[in-house]
DSSP file (Angstrom, degrees, kcal/mol; ACC not computed):
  #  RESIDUE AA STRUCTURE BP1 BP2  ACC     N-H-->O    O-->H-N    N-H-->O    O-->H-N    TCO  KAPPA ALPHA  PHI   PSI    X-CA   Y-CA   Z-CA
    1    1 A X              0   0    0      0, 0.0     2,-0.3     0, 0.0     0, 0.0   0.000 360.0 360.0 360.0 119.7    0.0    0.0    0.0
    2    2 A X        -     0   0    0      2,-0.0     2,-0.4     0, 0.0     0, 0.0  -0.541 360.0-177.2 -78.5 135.4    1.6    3.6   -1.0
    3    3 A X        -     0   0    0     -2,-0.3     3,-0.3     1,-0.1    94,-0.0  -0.971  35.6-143.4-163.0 166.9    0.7    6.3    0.9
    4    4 A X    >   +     0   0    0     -2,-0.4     3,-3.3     1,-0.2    -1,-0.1   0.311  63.5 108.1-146.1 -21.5    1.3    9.9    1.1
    5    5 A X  G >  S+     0   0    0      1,-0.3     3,-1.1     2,-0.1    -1,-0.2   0.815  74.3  71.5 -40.2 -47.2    1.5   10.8    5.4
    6    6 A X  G 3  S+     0   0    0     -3,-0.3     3,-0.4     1,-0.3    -1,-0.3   0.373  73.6  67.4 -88.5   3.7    4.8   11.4    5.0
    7    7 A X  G <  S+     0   0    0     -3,-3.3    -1,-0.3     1,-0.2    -2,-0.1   0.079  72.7  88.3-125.2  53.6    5.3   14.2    3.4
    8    8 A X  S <  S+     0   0    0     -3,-1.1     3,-0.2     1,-0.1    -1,-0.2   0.376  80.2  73.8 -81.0 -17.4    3.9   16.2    6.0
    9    9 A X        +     0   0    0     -3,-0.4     7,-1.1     1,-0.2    -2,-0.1   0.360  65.0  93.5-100.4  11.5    7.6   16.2    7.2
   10   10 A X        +     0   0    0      5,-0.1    -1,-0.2     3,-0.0     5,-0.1  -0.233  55.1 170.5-117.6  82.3    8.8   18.4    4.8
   11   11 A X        -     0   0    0      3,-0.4     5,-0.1    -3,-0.2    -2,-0.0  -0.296  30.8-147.8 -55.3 166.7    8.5   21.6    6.8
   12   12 A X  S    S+     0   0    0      3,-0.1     3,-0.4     2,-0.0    -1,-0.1   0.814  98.4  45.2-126.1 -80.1   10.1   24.1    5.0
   13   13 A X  S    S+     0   0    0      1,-0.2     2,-0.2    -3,-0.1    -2,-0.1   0.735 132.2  18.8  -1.5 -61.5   11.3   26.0    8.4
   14   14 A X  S    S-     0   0    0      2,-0.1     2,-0.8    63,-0.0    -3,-0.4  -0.716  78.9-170.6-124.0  60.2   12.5   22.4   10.2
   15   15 A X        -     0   0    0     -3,-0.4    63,-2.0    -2,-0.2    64,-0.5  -0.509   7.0-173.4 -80.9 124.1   13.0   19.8    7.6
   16   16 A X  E     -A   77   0A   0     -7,-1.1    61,-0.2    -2,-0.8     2,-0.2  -0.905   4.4-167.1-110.7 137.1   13.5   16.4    9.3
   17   17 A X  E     -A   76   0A   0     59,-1.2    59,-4.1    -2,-0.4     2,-0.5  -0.719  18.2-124.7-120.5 165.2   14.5   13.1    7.6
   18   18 A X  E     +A   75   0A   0     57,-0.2     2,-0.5    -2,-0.2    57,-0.2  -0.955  26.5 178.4-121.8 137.4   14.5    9.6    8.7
   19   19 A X  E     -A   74   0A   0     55,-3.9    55,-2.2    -2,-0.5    53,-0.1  -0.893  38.0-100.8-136.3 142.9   17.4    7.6    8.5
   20   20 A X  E     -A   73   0A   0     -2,-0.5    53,-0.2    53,-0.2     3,-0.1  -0.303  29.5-175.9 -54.7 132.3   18.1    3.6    9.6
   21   21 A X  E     -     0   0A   0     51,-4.0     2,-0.2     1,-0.5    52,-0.2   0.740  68.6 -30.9-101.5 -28.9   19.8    3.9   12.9
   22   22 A X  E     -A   72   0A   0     50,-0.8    50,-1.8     2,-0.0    -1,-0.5  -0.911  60.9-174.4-159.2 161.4   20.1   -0.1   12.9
   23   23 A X  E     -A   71   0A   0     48,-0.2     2,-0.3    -2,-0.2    48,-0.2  -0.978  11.2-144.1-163.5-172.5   18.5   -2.7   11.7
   24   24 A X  E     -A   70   0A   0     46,-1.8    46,-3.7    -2,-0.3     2,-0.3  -0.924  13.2-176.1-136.4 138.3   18.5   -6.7   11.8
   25   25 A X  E     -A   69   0A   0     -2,-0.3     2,-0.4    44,-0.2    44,-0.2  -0.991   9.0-159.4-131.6 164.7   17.7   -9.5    9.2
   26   26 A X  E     -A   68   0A   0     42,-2.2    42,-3.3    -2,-0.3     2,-0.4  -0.980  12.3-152.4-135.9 134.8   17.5  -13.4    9.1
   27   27 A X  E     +A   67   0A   0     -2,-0.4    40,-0.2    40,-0.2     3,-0.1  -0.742  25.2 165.3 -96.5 121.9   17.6  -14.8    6.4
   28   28 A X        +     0   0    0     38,-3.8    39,-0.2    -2,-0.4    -1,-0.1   0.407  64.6   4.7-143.1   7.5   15.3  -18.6    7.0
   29   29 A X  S    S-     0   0    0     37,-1.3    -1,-0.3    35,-0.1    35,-0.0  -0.217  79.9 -88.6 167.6 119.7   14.6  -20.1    3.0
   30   30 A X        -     0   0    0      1,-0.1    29,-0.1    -3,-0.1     2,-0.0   0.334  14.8-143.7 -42.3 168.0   15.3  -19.4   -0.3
   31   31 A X        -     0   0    0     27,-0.1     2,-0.2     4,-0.0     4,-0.2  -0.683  23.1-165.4 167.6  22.8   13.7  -17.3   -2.8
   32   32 A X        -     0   0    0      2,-0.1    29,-0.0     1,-0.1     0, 0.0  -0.329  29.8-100.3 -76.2 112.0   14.0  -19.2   -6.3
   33   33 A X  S    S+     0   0    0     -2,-0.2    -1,-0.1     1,-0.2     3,-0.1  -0.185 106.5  51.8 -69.7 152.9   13.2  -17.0   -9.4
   34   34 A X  S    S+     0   0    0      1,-0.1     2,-0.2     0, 0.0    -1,-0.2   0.613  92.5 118.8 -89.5 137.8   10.6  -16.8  -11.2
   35   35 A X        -     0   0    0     -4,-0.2     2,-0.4    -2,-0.1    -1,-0.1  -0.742  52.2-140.5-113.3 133.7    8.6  -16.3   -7.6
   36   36 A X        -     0   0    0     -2,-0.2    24,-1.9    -3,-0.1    25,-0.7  -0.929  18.6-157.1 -81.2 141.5    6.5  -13.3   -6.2
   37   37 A X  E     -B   59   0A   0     -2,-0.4    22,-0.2    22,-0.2     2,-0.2  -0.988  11.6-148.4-129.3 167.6    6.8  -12.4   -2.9
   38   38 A X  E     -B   58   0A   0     20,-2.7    20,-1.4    -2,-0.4     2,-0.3  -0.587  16.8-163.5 -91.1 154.2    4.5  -10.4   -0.2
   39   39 A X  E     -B   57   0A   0     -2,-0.2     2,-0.4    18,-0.2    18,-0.2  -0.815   4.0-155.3-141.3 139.1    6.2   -8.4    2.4
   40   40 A X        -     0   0    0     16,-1.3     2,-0.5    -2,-0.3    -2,-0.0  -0.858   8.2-170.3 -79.4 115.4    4.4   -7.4    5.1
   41   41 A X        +     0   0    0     -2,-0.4    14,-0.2    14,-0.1     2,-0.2  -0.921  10.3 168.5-131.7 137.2    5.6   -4.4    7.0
   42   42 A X  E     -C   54   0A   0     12,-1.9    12,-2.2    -2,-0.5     2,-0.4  -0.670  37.4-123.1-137.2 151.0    4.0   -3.3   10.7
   43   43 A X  E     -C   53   0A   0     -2,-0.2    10,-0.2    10,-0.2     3,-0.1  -0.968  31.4-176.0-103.3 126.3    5.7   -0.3   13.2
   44   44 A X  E     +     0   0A   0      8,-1.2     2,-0.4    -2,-0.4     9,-0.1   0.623  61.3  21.9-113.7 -41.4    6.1   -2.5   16.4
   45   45 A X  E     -     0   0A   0      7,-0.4     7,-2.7     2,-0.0     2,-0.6  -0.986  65.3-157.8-149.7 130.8    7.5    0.3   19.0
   46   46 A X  E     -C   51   0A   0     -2,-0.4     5,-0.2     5,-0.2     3,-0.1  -0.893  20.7-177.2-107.4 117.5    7.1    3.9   18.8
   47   47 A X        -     0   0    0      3,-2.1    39,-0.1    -2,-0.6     4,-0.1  -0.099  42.0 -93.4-125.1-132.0    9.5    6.3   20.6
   48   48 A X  S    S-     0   0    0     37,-0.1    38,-1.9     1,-0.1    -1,-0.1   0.860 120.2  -5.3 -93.6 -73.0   10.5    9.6   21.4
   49   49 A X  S    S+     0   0    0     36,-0.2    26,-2.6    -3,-0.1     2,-0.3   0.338 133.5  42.5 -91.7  11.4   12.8   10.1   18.6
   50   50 A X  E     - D   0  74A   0     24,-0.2    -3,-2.1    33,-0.1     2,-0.3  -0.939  55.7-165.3-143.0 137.3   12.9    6.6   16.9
   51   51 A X  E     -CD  46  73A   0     22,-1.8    22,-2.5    -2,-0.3     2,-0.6  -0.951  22.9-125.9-131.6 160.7   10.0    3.8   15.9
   52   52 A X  E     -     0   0A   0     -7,-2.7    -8,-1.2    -2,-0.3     2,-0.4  -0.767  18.2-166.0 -90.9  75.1   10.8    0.0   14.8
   53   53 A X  E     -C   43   0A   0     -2,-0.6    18,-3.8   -10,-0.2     2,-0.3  -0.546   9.4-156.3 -84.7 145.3    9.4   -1.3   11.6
   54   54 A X  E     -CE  42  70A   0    -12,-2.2   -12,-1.9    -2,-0.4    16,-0.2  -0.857   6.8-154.1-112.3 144.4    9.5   -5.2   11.2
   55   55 A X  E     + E   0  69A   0     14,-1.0    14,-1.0    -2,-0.3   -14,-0.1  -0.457  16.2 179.9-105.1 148.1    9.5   -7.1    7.9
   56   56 A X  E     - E   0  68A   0     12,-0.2   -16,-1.3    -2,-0.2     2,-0.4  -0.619  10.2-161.3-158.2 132.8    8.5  -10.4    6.7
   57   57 A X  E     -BE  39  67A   0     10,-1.5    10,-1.8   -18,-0.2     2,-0.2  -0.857  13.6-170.0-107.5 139.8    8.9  -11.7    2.8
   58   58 A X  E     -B   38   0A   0    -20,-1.4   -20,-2.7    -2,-0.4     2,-0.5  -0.960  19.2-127.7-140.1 131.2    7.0  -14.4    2.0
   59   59 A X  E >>  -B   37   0A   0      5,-2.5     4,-3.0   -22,-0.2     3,-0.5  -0.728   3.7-155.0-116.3 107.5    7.2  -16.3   -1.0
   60   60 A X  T 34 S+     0   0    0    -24,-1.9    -1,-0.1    -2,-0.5   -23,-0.1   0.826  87.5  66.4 -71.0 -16.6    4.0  -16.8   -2.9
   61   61 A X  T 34 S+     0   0    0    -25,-0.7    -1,-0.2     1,-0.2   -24,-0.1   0.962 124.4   5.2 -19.7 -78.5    5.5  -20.0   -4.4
   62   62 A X  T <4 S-     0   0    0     -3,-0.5    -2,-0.2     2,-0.2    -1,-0.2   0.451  91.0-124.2-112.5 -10.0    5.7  -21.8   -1.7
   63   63 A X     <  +     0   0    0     -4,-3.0    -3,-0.1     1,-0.3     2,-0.1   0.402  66.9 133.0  67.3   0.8    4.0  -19.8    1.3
   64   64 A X        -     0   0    0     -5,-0.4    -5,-2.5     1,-0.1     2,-0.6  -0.665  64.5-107.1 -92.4 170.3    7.1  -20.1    3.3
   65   65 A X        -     0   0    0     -7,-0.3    -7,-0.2     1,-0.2     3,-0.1  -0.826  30.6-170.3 -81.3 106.8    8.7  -17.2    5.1
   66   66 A X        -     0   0    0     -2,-0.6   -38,-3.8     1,-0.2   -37,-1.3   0.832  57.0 -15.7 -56.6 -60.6   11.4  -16.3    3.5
   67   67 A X  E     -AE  27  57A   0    -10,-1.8   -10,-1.5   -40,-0.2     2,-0.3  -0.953  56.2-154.1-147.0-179.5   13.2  -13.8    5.6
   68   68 A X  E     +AE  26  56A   0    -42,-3.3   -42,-2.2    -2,-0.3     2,-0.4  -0.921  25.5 130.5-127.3 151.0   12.3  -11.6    8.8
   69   69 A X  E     -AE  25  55A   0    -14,-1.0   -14,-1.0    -2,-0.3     2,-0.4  -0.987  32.2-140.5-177.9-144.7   13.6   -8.5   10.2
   70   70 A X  E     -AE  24  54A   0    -46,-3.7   -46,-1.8    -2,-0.4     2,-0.3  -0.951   8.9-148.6-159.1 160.9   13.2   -5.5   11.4
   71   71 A X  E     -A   23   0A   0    -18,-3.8     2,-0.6    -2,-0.4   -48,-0.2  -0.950  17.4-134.7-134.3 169.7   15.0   -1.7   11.3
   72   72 A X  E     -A   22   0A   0    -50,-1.8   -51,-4.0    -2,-0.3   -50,-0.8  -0.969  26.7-153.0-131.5  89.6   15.3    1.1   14.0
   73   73 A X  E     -AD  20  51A   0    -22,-2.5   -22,-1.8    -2,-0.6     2,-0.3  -0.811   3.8-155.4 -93.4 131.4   14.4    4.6   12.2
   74   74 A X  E     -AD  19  50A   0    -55,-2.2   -55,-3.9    -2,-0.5     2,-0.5  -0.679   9.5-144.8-109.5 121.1   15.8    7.7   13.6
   75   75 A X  E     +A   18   0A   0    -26,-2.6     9,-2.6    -2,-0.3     2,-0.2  -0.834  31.8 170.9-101.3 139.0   14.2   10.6   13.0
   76   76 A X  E     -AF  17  83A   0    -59,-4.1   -59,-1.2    -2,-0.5     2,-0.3  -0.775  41.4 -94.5-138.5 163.6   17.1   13.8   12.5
   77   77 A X  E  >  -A   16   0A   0      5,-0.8     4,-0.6   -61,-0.2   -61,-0.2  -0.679  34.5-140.7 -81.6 161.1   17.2   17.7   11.3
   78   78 A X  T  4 S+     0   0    0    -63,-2.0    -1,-0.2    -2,-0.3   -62,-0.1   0.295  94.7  59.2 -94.3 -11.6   18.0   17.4    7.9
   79   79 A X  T  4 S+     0   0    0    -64,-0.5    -1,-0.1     3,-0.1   -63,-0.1   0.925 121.5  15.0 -95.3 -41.3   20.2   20.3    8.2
   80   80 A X  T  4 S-     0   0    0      2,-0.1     2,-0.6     0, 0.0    -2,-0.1   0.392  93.7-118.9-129.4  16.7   22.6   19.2   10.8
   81   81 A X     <  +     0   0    0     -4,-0.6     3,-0.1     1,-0.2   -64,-0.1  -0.238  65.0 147.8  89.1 -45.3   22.1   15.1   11.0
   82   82 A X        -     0   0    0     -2,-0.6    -5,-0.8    -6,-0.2    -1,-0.2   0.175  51.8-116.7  10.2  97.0   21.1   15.6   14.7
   83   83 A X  B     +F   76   0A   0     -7,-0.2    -7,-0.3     1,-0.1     2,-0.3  -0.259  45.4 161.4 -72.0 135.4   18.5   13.3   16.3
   84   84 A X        -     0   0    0     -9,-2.6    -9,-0.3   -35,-0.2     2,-0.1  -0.865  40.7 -63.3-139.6 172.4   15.7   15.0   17.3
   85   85 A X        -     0   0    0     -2,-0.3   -36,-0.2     1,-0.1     3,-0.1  -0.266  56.0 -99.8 -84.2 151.7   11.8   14.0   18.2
   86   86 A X        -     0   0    0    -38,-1.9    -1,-0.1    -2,-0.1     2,-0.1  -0.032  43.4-104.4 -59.0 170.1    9.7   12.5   15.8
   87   87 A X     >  -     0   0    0     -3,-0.1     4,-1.2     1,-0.1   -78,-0.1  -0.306  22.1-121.5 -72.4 144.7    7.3   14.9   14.2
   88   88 A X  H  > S+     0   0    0      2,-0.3     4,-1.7     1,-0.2     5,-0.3   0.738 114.9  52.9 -64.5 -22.6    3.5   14.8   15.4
   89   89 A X  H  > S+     0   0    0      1,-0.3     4,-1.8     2,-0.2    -1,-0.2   0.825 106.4  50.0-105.1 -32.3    2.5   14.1   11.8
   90   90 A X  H  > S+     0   0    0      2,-0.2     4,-1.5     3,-0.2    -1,-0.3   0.890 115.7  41.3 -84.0 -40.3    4.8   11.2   11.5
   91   91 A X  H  X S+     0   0    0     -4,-1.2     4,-1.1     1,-0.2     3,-0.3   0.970 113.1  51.6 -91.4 -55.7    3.5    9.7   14.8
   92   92 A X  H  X S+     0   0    0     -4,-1.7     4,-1.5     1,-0.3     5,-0.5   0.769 114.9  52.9 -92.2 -52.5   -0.7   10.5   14.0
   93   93 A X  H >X S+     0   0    0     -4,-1.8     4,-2.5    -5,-0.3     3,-1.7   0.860 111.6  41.4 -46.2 -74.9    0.4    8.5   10.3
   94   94 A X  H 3X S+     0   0    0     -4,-1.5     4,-1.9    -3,-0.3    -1,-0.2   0.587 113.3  50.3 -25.1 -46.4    1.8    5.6   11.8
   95   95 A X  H 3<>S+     0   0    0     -4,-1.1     5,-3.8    -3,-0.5    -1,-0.3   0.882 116.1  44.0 -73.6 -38.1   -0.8    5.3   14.3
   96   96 A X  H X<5S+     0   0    0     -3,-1.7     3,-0.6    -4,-1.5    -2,-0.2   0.773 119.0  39.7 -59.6 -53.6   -3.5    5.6   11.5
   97   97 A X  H 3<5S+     0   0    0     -4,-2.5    -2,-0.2    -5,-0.5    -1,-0.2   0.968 121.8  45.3 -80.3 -26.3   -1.9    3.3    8.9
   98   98 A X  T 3<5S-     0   0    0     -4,-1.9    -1,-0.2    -5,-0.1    -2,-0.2   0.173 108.8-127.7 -60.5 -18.2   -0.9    0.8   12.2
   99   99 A X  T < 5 +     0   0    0     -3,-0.6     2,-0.5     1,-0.2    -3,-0.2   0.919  54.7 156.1  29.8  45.6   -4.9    1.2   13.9
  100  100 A X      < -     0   0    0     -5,-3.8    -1,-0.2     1,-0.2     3,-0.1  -0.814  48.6-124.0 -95.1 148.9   -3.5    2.1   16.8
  101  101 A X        -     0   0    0     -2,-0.5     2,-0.6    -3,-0.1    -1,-0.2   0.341  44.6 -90.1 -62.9-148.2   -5.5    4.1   18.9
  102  102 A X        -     0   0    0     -3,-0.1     2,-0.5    -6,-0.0    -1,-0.1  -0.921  38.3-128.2-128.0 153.6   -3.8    7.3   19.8
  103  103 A X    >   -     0   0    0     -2,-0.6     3,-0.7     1,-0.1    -3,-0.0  -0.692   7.4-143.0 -90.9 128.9   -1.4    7.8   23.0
  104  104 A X  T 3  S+     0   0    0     -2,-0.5    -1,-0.1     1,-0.2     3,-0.1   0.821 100.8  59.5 -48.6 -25.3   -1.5   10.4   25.5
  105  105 A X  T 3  S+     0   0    0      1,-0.2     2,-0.7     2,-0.0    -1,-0.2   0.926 108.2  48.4 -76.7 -37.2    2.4   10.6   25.7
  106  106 A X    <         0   0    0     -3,-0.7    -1,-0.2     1,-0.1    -3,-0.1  -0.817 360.0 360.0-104.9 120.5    2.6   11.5   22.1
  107  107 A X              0   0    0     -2,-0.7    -1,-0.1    -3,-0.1    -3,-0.1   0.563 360.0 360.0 -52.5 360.0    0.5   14.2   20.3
């Protein structure tokens, strides 16, 4: 699914990017062309300046799970690389595209 929330975060004033701060795969059964695969991808942990999205490719071949993983995105001024907290518009997407209700901690 494409979708469009995210470019609320290019304030013109404050421009903030998101960049991988880490992130982790395993790799659990090949992939043999020609194949499709699905990947499902979910936001698992939202934080003050960082959330977790997790991965899984799945091979419509065969229905196994191909690989898992997950990344840790860092939200930063674009201007001086600086980690800073995510954007209200970034959280209210997430939470929207995620159906998570919405958190008092976070606007």
């Amino acid at each position: 699914t494409q979708s469009t929330w995210g470019a609320g975060l290019l304030d013109r004033k404050n421009p903030t990017s998101v960049v991988v701060g880490a992130m982790y795969c395993r790799f659990k059964a090949p992939i043999v062309w020609p194949d499709t695969i699905e990947v499902d991808v979910g936001v698992s942990e939202i934080g003050q300046s960082s959330f977790v999205q997790n991965y899984r490719m799945i091979s419509r071949k065969t229905g196994r799970v191909a690989s898992e993983g997950w990344a840790r995105l860092v939200t930063v001024e674009s201007a001086t690389g600086k980690k800073t907290s995510l954007p209200p518009v970034l959280i209210r997407g997430i939470r929207a595209i995620e159906g998570l209700p919405k958190d008092s901690s976070h606007p």
